[in-house]
mmCIF file of the N, C-alpha and C atoms, coordinates in Angstrom:
data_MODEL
# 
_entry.id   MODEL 
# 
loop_
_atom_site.group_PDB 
_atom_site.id 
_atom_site.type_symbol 
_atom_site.label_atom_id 
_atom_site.label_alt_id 
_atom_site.label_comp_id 
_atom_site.label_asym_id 
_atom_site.label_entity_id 
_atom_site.label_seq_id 
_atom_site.pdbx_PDB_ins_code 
_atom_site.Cartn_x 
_atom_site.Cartn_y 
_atom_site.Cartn_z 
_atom_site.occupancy 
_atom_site.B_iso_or_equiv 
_atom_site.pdbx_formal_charge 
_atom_site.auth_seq_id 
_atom_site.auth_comp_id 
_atom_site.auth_asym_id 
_atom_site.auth_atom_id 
_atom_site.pdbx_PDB_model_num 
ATOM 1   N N  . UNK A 1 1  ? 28.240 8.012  -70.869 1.00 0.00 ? 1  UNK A N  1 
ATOM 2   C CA . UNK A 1 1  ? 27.713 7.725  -69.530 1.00 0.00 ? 1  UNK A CA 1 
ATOM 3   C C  . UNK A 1 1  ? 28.866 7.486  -68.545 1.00 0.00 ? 1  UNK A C  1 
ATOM 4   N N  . UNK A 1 2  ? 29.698 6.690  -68.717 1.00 0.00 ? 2  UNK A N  1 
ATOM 5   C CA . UNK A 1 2  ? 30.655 6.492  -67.984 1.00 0.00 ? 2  UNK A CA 1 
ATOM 6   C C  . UNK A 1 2  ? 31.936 7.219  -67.782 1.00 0.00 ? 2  UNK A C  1 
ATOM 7   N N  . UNK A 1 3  ? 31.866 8.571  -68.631 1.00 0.00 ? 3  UNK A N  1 
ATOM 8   C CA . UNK A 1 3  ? 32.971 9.990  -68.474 1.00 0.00 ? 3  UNK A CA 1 
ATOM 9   C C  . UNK A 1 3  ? 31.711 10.683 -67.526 1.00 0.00 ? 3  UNK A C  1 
ATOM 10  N N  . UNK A 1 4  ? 30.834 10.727 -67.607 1.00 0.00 ? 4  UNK A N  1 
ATOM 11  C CA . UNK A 1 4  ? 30.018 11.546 -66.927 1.00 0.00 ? 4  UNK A CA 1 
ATOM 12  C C  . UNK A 1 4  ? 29.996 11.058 -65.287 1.00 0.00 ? 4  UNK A C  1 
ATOM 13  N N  . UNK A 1 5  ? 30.156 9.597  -65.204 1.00 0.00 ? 5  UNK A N  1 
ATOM 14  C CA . UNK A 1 5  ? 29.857 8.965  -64.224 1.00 0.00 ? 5  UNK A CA 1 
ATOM 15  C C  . UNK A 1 5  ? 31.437 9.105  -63.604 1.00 0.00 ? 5  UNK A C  1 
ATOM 16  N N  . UNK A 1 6  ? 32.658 8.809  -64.648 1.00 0.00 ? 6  UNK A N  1 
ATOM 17  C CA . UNK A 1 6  ? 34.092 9.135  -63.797 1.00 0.00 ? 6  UNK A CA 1 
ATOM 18  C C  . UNK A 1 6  ? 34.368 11.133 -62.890 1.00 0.00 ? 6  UNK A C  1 
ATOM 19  N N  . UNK A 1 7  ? 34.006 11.734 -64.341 1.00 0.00 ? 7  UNK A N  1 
ATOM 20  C CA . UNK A 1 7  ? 33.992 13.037 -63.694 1.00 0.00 ? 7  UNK A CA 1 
ATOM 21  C C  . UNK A 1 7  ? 33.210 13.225 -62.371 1.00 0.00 ? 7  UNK A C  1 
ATOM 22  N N  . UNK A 1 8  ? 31.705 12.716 -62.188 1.00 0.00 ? 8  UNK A N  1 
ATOM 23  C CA . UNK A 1 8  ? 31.199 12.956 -60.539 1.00 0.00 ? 8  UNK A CA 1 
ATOM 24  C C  . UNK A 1 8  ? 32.126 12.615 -60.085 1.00 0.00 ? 8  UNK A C  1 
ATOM 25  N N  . UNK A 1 9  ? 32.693 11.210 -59.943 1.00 0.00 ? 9  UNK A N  1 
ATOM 26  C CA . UNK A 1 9  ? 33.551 10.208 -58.843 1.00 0.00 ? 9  UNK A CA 1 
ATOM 27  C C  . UNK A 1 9  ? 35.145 11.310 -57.896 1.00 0.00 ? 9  UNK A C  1 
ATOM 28  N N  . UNK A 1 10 ? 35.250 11.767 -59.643 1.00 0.00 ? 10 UNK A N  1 
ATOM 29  C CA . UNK A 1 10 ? 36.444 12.935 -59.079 1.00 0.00 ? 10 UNK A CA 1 
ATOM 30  C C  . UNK A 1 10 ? 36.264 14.059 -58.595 1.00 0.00 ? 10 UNK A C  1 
ATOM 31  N N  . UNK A 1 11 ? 34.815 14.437 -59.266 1.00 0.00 ? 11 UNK A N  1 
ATOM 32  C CA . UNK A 1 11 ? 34.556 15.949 -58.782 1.00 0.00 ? 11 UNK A CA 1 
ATOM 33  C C  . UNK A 1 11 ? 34.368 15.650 -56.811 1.00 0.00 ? 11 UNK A C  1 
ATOM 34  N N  . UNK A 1 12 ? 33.597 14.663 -56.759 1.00 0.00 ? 12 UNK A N  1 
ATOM 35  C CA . UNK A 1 12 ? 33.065 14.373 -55.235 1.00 0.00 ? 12 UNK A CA 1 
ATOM 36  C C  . UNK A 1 12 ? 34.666 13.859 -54.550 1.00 0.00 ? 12 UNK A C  1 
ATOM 37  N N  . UNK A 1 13 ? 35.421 13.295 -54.717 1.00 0.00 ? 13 UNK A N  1 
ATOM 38  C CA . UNK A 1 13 ? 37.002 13.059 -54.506 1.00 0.00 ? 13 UNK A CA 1 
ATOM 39  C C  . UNK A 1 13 ? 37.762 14.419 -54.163 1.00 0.00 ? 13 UNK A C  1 
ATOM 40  N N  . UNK A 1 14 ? 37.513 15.311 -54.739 1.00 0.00 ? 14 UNK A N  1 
ATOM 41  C CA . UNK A 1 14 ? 38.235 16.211 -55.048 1.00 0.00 ? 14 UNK A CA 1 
ATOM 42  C C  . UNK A 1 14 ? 37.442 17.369 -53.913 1.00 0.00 ? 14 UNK A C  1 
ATOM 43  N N  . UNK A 1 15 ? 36.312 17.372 -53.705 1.00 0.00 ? 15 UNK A N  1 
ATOM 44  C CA . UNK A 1 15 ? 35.450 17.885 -53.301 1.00 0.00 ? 15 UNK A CA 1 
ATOM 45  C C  . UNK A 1 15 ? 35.618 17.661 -51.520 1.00 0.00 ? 15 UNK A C  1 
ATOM 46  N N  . UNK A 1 16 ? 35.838 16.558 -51.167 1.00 0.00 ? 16 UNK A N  1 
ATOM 47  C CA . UNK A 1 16 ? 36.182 15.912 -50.057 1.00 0.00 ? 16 UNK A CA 1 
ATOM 48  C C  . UNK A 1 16 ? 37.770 16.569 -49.523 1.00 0.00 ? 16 UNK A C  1 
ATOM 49  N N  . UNK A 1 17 ? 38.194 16.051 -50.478 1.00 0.00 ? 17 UNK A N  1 
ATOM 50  C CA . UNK A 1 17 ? 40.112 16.320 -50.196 1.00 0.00 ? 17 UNK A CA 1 
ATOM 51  C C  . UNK A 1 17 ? 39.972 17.905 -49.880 1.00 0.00 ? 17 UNK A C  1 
ATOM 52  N N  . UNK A 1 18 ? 39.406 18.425 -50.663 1.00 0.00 ? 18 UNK A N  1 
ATOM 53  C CA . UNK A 1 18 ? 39.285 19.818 -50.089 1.00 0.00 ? 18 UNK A CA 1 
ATOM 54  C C  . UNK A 1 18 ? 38.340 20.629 -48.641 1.00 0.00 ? 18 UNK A C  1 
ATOM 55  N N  . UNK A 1 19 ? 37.777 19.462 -48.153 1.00 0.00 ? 19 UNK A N  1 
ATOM 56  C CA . UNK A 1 19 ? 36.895 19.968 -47.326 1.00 0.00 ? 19 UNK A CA 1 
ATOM 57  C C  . UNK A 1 19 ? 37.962 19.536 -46.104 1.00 0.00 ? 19 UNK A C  1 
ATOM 58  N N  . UNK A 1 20 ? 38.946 18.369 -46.203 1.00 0.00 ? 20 UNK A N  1 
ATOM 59  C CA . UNK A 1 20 ? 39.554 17.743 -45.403 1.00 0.00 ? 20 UNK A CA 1 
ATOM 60  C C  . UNK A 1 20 ? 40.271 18.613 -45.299 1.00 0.00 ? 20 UNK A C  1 
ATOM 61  N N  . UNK A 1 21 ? 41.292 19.298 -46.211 1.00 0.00 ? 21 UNK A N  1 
ATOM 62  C CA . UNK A 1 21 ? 42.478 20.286 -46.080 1.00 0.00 ? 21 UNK A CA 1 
ATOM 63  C C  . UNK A 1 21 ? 42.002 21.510 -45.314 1.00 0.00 ? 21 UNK A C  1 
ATOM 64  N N  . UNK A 1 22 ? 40.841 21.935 -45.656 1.00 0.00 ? 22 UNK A N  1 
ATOM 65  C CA . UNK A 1 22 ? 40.436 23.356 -44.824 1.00 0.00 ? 22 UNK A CA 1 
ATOM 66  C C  . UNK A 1 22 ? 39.770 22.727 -43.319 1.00 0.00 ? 22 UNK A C  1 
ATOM 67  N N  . UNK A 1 23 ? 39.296 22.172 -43.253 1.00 0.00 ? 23 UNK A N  1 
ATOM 68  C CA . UNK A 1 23 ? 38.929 21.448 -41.540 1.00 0.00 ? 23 UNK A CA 1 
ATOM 69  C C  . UNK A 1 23 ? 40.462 21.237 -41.173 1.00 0.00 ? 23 UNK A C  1 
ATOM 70  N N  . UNK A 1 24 ? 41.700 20.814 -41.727 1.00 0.00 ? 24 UNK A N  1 
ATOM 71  C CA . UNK A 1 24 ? 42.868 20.714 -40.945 1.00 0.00 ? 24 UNK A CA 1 
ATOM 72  C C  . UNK A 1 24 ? 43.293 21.814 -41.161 1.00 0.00 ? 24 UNK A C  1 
ATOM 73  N N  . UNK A 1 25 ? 43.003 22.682 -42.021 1.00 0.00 ? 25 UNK A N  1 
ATOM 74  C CA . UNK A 1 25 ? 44.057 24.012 -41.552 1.00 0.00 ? 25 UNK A CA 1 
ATOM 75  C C  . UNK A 1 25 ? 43.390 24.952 -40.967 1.00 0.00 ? 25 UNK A C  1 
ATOM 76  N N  . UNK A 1 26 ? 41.988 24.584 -40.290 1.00 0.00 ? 26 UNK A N  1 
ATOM 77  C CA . UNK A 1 26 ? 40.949 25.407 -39.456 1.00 0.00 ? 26 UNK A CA 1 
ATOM 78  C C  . UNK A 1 26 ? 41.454 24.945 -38.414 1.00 0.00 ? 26 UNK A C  1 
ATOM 79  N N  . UNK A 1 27 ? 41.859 23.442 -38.308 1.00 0.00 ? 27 UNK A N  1 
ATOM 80  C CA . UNK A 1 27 ? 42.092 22.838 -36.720 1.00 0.00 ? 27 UNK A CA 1 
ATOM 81  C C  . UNK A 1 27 ? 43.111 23.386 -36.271 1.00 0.00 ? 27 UNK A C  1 
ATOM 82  N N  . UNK A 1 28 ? 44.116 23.743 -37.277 1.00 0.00 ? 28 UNK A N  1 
ATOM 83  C CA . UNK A 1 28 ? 45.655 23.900 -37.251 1.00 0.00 ? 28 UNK A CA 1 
ATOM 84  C C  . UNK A 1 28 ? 45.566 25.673 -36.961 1.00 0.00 ? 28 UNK A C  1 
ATOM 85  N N  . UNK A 1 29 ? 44.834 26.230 -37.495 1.00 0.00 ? 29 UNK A N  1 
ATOM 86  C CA . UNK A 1 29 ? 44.849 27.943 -36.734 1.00 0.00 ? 29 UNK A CA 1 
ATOM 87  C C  . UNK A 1 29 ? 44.132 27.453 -35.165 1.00 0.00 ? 29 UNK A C  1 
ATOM 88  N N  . UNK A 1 30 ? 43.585 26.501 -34.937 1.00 0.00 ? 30 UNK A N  1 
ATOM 89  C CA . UNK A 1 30 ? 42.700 27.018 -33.522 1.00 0.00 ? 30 UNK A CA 1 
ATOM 90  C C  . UNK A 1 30 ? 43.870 26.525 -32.775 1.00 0.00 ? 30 UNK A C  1 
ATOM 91  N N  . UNK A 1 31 ? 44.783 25.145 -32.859 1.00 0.00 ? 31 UNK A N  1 
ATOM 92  C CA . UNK A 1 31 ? 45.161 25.125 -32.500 1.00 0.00 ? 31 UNK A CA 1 
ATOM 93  C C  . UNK A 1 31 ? 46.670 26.174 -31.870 1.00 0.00 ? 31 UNK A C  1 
ATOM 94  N N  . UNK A 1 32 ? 46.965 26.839 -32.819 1.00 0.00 ? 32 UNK A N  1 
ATOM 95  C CA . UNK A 1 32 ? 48.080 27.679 -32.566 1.00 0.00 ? 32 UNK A CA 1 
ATOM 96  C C  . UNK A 1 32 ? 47.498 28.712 -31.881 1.00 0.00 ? 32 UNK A C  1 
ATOM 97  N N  . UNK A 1 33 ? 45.880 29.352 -32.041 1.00 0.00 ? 33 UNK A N  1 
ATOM 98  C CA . UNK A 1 33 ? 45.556 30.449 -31.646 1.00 0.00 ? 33 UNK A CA 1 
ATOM 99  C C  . UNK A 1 33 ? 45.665 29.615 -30.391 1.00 0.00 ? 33 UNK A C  1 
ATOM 100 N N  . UNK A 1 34 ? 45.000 28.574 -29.579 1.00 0.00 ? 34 UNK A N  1 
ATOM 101 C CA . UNK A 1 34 ? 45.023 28.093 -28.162 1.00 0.00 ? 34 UNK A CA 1 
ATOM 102 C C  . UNK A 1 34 ? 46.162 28.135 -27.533 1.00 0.00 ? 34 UNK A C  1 
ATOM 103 N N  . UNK A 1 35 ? 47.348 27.618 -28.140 1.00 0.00 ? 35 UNK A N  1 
ATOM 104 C CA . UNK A 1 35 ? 48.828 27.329 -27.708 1.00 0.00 ? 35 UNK A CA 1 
ATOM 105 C C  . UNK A 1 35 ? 49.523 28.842 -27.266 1.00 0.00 ? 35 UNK A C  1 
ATOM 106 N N  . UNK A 1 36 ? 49.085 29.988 -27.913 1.00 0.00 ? 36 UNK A N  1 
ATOM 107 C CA . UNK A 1 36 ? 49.398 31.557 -27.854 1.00 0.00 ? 36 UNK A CA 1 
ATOM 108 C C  . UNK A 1 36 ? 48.669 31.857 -27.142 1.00 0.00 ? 36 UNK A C  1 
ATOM 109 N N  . UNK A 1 37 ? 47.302 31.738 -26.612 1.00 0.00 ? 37 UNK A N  1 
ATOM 110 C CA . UNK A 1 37 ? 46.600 32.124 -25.405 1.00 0.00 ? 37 UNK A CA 1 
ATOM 111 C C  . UNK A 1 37 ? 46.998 31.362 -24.861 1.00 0.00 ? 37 UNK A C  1 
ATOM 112 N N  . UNK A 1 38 ? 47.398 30.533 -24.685 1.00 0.00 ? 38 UNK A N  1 
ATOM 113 C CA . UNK A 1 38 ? 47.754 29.467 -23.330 1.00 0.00 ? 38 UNK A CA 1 
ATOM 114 C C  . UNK A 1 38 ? 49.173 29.892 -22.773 1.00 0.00 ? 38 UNK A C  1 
ATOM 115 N N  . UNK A 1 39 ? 49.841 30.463 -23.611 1.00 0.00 ? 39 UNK A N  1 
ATOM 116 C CA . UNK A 1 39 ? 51.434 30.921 -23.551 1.00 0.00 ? 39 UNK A CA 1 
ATOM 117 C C  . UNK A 1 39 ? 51.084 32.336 -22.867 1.00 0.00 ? 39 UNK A C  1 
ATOM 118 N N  . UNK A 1 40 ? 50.091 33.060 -22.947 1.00 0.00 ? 40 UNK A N  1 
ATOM 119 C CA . UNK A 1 40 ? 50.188 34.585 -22.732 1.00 0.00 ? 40 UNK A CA 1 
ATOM 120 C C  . UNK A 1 40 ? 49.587 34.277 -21.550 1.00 0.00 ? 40 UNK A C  1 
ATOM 121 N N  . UNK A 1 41 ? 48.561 33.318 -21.275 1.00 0.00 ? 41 UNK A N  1 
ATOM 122 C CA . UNK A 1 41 ? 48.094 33.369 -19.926 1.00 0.00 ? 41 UNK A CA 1 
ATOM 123 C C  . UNK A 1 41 ? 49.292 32.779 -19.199 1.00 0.00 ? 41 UNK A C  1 
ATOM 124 N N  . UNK A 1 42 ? 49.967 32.215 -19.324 1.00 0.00 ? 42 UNK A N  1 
ATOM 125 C CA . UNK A 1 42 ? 50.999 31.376 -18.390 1.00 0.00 ? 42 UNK A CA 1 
ATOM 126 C C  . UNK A 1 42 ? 51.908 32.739 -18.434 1.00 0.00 ? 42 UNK A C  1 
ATOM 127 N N  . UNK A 1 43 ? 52.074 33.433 -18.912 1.00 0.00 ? 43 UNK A N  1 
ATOM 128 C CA . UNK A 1 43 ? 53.519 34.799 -19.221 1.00 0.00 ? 43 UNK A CA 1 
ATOM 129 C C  . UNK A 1 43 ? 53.101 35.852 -18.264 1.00 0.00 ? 43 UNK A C  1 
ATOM 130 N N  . UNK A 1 44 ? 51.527 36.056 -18.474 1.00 0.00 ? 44 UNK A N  1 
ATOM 131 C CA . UNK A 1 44 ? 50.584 36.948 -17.335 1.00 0.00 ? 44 UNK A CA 1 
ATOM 132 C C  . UNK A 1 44 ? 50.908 36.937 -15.897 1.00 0.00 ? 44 UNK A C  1 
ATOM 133 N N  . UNK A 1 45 ? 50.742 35.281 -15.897 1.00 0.00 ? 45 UNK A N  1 
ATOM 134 C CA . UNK A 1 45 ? 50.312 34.410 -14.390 1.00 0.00 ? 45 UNK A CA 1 
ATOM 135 C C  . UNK A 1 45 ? 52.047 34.774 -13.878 1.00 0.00 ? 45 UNK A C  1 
ATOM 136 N N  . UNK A 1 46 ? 53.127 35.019 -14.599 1.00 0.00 ? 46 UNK A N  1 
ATOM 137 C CA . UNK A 1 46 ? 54.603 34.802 -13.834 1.00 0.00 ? 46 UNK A CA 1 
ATOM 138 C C  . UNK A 1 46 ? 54.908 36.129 -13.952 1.00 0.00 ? 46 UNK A C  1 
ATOM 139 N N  . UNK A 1 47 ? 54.605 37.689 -14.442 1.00 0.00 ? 47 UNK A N  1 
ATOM 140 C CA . UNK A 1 47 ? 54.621 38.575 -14.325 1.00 0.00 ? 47 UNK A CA 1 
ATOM 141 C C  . UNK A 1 47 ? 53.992 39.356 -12.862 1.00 0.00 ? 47 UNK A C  1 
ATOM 142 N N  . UNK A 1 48 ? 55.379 40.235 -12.405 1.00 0.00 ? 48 UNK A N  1 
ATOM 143 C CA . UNK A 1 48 ? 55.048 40.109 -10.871 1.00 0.00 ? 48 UNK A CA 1 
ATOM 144 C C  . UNK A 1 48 ? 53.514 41.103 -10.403 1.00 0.00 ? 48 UNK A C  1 
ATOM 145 N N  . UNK A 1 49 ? 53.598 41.928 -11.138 1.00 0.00 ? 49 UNK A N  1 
ATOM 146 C CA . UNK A 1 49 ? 52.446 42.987 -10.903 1.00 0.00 ? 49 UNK A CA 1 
ATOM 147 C C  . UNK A 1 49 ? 50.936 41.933 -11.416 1.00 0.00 ? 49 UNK A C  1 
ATOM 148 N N  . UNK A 1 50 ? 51.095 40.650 -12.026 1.00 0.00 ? 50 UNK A N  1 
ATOM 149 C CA . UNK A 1 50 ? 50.070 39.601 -12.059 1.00 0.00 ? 50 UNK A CA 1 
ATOM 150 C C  . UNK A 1 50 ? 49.724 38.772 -10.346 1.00 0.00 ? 50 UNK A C  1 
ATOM 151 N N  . UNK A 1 51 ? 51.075 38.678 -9.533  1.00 0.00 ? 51 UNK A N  1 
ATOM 152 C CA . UNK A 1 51 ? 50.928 38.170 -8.525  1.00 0.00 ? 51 UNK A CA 1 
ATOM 153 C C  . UNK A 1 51 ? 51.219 38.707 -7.351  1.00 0.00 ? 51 UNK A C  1 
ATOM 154 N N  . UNK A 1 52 ? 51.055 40.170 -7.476  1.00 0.00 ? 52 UNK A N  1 
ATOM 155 C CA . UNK A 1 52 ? 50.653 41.319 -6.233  1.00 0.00 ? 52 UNK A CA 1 
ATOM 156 C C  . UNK A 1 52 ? 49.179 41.034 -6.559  1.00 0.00 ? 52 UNK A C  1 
ATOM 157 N N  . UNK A 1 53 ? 48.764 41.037 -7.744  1.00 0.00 ? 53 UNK A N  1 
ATOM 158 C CA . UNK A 1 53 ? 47.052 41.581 -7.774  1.00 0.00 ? 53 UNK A CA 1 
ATOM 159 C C  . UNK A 1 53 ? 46.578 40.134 -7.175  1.00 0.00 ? 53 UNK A C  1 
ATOM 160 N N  . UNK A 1 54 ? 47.347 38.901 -7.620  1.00 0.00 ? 54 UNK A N  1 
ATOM 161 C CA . UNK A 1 54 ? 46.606 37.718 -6.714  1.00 0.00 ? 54 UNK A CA 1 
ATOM 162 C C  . UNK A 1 54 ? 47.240 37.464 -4.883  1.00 0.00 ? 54 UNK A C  1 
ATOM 163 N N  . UNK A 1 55 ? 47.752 38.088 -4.748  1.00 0.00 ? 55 UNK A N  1 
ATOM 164 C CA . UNK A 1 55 ? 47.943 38.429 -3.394  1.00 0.00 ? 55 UNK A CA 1 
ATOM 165 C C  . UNK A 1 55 ? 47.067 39.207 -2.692  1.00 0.00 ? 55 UNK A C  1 
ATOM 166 N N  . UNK A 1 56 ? 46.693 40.062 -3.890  1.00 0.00 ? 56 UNK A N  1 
ATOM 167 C CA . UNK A 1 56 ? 45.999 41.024 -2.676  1.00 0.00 ? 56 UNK A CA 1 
ATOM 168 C C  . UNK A 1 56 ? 44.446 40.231 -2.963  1.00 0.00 ? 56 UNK A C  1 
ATOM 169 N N  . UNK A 1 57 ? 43.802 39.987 -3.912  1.00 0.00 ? 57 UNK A N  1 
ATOM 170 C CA . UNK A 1 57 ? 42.942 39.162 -3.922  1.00 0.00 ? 57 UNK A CA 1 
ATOM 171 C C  . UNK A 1 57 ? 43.169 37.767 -2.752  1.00 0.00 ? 57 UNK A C  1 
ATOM 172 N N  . UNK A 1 58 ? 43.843 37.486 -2.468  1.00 0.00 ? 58 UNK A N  1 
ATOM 173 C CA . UNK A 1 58 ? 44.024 36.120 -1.756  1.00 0.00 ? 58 UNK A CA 1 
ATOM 174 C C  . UNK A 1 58 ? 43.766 36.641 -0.376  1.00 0.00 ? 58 UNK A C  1 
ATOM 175 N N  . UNK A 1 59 ? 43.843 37.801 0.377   1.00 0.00 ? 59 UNK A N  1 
ATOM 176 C CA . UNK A 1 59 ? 44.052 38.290 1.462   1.00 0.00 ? 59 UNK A CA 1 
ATOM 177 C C  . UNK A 1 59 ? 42.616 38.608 1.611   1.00 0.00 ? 59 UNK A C  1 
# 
């Protein structure tokens, strides 16, 4: 009873630790995918043929 009862304790332990590692390395791709769109929009925005087209939009 009580190997049966340690094995749940670890399986559910183990079960967790792994749900934790993939939610942080899910957080950890969104985050880099955001930081690379955020970098390409800022690279866009200082590229000059980006700020003729908002010039002529602004006019």
């Amino acid at each position: 009873m009580y190997a049966v009862l340690s094995v749940g304790v670890i399986a559910r332990y183990f079960c967790s630790c792994n749900a934790c590692v993939i939610s942080l390395s899910s957080l950890k791709l969104f985050s880099v995918s955001f930081v690379c769109s955020l970098f390409s929009f800022s690279f866009r925005i200082e590229t000059p043929f980006f700020r003729k087209l908002q010039k002529l939009k602004l006019r």
